[in-house]
C-alpha positions as CSV (number, residue, x, y, z in Angstrom):
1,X,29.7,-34.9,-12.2
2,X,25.8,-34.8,-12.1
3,X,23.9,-34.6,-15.2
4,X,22.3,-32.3,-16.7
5,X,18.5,-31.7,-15.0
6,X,16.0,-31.6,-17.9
7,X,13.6,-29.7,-19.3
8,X,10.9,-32.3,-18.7
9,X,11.8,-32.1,-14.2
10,X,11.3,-28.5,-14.3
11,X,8.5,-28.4,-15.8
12,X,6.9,-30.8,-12.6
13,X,7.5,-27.6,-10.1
14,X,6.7,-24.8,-12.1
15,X,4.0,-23.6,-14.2
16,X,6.2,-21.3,-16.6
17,X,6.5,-22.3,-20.0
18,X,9.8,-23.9,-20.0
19,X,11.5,-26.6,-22.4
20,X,8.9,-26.1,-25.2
21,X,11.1,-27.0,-28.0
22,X,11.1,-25.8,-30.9
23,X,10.3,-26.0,-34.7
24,X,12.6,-24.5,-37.0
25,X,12.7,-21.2,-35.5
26,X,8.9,-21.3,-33.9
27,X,7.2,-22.9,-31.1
28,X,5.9,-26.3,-32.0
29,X,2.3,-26.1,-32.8
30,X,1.1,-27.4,-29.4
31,X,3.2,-24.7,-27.4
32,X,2.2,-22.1,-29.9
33,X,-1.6,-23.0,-29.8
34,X,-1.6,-23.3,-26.2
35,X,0.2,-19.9,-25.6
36,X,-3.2,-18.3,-27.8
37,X,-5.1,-19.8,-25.6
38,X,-3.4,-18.4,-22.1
39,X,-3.0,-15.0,-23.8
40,X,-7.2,-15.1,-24.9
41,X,-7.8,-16.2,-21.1
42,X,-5.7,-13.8,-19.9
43,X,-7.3,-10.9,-21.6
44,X,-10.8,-12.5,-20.5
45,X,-9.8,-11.8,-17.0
46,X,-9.2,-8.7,-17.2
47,X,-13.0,-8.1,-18.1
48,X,-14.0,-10.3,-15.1
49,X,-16.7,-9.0,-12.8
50,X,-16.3,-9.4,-8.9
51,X,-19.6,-10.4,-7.2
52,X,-20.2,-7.7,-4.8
53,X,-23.2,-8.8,-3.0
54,X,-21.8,-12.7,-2.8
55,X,-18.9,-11.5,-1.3
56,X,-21.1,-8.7,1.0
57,X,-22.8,-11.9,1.7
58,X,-20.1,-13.7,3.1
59,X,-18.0,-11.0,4.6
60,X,-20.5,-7.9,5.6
61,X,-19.4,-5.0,5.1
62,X,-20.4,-1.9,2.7
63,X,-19.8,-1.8,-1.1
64,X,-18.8,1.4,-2.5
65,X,-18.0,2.4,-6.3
66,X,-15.1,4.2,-8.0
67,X,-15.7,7.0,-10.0
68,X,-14.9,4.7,-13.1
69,X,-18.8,3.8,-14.2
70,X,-17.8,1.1,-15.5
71,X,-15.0,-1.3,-16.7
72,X,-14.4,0.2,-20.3
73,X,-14.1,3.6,-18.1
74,X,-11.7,1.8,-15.3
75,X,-8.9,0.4,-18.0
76,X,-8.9,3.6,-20.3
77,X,-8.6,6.2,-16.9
78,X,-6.7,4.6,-14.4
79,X,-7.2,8.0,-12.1
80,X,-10.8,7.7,-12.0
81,X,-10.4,3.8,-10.4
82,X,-8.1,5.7,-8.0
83,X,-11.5,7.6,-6.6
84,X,-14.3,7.1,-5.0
85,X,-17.6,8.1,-7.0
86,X,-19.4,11.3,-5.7
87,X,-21.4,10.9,-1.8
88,X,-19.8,7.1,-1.6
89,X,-17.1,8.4,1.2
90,X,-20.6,10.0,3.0
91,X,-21.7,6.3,3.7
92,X,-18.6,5.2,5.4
93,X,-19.1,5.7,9.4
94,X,-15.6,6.9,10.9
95,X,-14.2,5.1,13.0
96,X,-10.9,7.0,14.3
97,X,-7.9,4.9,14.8
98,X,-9.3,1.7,13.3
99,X,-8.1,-0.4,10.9
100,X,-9.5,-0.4,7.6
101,X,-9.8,-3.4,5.1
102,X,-11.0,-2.6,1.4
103,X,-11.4,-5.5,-0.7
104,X,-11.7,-4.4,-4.3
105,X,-11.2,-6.1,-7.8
106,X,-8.5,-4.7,-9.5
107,X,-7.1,-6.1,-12.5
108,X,-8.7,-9.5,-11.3
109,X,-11.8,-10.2,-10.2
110,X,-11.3,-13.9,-9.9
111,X,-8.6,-14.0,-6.9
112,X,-10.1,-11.9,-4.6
113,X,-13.4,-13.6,-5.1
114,X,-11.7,-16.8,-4.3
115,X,-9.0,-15.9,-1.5
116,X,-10.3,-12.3,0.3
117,X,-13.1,-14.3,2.6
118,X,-10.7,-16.5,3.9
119,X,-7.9,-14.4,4.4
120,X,-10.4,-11.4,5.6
121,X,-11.5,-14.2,8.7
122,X,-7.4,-15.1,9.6
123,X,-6.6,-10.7,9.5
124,X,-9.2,-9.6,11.2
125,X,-9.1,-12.0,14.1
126,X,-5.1,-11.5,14.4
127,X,-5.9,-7.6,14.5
128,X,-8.4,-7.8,17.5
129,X,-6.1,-10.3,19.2
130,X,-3.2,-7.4,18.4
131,X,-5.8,-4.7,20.3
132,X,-7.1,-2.9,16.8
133,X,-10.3,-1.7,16.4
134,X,-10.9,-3.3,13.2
135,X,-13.8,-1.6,10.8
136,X,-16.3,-3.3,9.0
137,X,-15.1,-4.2,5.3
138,X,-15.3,-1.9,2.5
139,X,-15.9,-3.6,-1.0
140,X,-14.7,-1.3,-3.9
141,X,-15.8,-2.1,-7.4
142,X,-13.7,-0.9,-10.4
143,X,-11.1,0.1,-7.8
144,X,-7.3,0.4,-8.4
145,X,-4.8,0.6,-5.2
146,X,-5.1,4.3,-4.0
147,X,-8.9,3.8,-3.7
148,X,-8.1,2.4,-0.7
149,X,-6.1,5.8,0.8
150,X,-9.8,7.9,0.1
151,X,-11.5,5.0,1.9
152,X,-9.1,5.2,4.6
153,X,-9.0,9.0,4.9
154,X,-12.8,8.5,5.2
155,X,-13.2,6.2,7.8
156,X,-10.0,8.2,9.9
157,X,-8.0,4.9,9.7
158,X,-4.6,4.8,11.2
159,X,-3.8,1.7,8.4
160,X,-5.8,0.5,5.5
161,X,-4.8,-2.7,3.7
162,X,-6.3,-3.1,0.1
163,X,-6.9,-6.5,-0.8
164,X,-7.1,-6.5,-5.0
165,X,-6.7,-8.9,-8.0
166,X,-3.6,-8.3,-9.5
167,X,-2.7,-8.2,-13.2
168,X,-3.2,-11.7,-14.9
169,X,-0.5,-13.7,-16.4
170,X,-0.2,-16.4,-18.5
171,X,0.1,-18.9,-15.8
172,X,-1.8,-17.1,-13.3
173,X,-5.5,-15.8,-13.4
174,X,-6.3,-15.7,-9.7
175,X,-3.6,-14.3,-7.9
176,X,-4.3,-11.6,-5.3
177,X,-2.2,-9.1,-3.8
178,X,-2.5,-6.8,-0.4
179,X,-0.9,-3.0,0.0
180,X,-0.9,-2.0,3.3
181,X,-0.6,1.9,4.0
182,X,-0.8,3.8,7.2
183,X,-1.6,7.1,7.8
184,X,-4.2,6.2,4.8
185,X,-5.1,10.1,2.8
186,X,-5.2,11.0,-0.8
187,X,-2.2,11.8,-2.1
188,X,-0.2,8.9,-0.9
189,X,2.1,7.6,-3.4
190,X,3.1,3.7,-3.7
191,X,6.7,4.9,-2.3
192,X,4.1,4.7,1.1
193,X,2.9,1.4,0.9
194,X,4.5,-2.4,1.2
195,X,2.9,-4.8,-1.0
196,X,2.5,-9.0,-0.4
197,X,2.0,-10.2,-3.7
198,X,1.1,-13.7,-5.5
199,X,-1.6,-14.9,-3.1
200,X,-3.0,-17.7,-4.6
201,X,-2.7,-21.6,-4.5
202,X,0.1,-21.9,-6.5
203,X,1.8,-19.0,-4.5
204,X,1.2,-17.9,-1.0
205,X,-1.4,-18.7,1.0
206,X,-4.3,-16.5,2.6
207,X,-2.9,-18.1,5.9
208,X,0.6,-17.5,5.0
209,X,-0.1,-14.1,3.6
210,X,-2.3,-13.0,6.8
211,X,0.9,-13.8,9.0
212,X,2.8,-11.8,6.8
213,X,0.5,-8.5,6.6
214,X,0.3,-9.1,10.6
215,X,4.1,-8.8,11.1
216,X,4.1,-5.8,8.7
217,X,1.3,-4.3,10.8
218,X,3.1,-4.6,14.1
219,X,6.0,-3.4,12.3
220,X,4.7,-0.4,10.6
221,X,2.8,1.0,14.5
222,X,6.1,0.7,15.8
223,X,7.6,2.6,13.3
224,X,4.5,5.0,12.3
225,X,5.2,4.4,8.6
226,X,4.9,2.3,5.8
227,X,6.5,1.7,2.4
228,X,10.3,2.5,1.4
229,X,11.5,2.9,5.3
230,X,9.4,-0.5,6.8
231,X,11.8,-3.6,5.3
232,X,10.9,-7.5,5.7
233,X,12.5,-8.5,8.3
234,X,9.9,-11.1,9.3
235,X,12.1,-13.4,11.2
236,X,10.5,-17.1,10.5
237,X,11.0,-17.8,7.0
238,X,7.3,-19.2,5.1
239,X,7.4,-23.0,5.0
240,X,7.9,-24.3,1.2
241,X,4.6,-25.8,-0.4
């Protein structure tokens, strides 16, 4: 019969707070003082900024604003982050039939800083190789996921994938996540959409993650839809890190 694994070996492949002991009926000091700290840091993202013009630099594009003026505005009125601000959908050139790409910062500026460029480079060059015309990428500032069906709408995309931080955790402060939708318009609900989620070093990778989007794209124009009715089906399972 094999023993019992402990505490101490899972804690060498995961980052969770496992096997913290205890004292009396609390957290040892250490565990307890290092929780305050993930929880401060945690909170601190939320707040974080995404460089617009570093990442304009890198990728091109155009960088458009919600209709949240700023971040105070964007976490007390979720709708208005859903929005584009007043004459930013006049800027955007249509492109009918294209494929859109919005990168915007969501609850997390610090992962799509980090991981959109290179995942951006890996998408768009599977997409032309796929016979997309691909549209230059929109950066959205204080932008939550259904910004990206106005964006969309506006450019006359027949698919938009929204590249956005996702909610911090207490193990994870730069994890981004993609929501592809086709047939991008307002109104669109997340019922529409599929979602690839915990892109980051200790999760997926941007290479991994493109190749997963890129199935779900082939899938979905087969199908004409996205969301509830386009399943995972992805036949070659993701290699293990």
């Amino acid at each position: 019969m094999s023993q019992p694994v402990l505490w101490s070996d899972l804690r060498r492949y995961t980052a969770a707070r496992v096997g913290l002991g205890r004292a009396g009926n609390g957290l040892p000091t250490a565990a307890h003082l290092d929780f305050q700290e993930a929880h401060a840091q945690a909170r601190d993202a939320v707040w974080s900024a995404l460089d617009a013009p570093a990442l304009q630099a890198r990728i091109g594009g155009t960088v458009v604003a919600s209709a949240a003026a700023d971040r105070r505005a964007y976490l007390l009125r979720p709708d208005r982050g859903r929005r584009l601000a007043p004459g930013e959908a006049a800027r955007l050139a249509p492109m009918p039939g294209c494929f859109a790409i919005v990168i915007a910062d969501g609850l997390c500026a610090t992962g799509v800083q980090a991981q959109a460029p290179a995942l951006v480079a890996i998408l768009v060059e599977g997409l032309r190789a796929a016979g997309w015309q691909v549209a230059p990428p929109v950066i959205a500032t204080q932008a939550r996921v259904a910004l990206g069906d106005e964006v969309g709408h506006a450019l006359g995309a027949a698919m938009v994938a929204v590249l956005i931080g996702e909610r911090p955790g207490l193990s994870a402060l730069d994890s981004m996540g993609i929501y592809l939708t086709h047939a991008p318009r307002p109104g669109r609900s997340d019922a529409d959409r599929n979602c690839i989620s915990n892109i980051r070093p200790g999760g997926l990778s941007p290479r991994d993650a493109a190749a997963k989007l890129l199935w779900l794209v082939a899938a979905a124009r087969r199908l004409g839809l996205t969301g509830v009715g386009l399943k995972d089906e992805q036949p070659r399972a993701l290699e293990a890190p």
